[in-house]
C-alpha positions in Angstrom: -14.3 -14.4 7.9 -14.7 -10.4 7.9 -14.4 -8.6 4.9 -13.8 -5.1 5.0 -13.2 -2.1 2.2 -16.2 -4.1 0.1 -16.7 -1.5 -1.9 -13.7 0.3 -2.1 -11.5 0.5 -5.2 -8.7 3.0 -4.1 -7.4 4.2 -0.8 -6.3 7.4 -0.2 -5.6 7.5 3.7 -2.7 5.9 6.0 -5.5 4.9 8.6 -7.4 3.0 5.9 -3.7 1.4 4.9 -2.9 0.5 8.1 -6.5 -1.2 8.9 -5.9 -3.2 5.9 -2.6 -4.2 7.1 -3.7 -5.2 10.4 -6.6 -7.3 8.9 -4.4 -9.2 6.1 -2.2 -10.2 8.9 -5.4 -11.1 11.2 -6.9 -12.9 7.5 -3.4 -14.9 7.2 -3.5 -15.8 10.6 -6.8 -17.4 10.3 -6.2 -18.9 7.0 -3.7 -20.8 8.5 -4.7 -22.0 11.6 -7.6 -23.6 9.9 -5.8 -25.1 7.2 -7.3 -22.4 3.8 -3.4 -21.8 2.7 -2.2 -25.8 2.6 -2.8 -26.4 -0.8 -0.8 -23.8 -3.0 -2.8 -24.2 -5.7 -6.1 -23.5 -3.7 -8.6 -20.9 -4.5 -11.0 -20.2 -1.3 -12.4 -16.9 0.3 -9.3 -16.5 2.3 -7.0 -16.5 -0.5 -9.0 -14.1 -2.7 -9.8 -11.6 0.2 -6.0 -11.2 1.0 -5.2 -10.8 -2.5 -8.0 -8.0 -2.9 -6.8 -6.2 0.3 -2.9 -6.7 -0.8 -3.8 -4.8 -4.2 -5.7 -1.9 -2.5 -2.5 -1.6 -0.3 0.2 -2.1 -2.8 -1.9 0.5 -4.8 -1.7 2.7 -1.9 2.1 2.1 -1.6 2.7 2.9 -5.0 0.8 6.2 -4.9 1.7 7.7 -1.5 4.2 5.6 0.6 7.3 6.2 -2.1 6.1 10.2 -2.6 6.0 10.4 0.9 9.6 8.5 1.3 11.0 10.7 -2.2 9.7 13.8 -0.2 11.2 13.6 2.9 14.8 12.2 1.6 15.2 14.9 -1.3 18.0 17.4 -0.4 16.7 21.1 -1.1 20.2 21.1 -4.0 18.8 18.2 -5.7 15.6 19.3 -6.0 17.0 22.7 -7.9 18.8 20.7 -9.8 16.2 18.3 -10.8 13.6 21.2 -11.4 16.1 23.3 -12.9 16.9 20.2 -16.0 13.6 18.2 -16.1 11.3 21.2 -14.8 10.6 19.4 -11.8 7.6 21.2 -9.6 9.7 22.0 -6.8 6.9 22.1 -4.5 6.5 17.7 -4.8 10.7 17.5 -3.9 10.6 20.1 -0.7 12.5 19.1 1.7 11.0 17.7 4.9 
C-alpha cells in the first residue's frame, strides 16, 4: 500500500485535493479486493490511511470548496446587502 501526504497536516491546493481523491478511491479499491474492509469493526492500514486522507480532504472542503461554491453563486445585490447589515468584506462575496 502507498501512502502519500505523510507529512502533511493541511492542504491548501485543488491538485493536492484531487490526488488525494484519486488515491482514496485507488486505497478503497484495494482494500476491497483483498478483503481489509470485510469486518466493519476492523482496524488495519487500509482503514486508517483512508480515514487520514478523508480528514485532509474534508478539511480542504471545508476551507476552500464551500468559499469557492459561496463565491461564485453570491449575486453582486446580496453581497451589498450582506456587507451593508453584517459588514461583510465585499471583496470574499464578488461575484464570479
Amino acid at each position: 500500500m502507498e501512502k502519500i501526504f505523510e507529512k502533511k497536516l493541511k492542504i491548501t491546493t485543488r491538485d493536492d485535493y484531487d490526488v488525494i481523491l484519486s488515491h482514496v478511491k485507488k486505497l478503497i479499491t484495494e482494500a476491497t479486493e483483498n478483503g481489509s474492509l470485510d469486518d466493519p469493526e476492523a482496524d488495519n492500514e487500509y482503514i486508517r490511511e483512508i480515514g487520514r486522507l478523508s480528514v485532509l480532504g474534508a478539511n480542504y472542503e471545508d476551507e476552500y470548496i464551500k468559499f469557492e461554491y459561496i463565491k461564485r453563486r453570491t449575486p453582486v445585490r446580496t453581497a451589498k446587502k450582506l456587507h451593508k447589515s453584517l459588514n461583510i468584506d465585499t471583496k470574499l462575496l464578488e461575484y464570479a
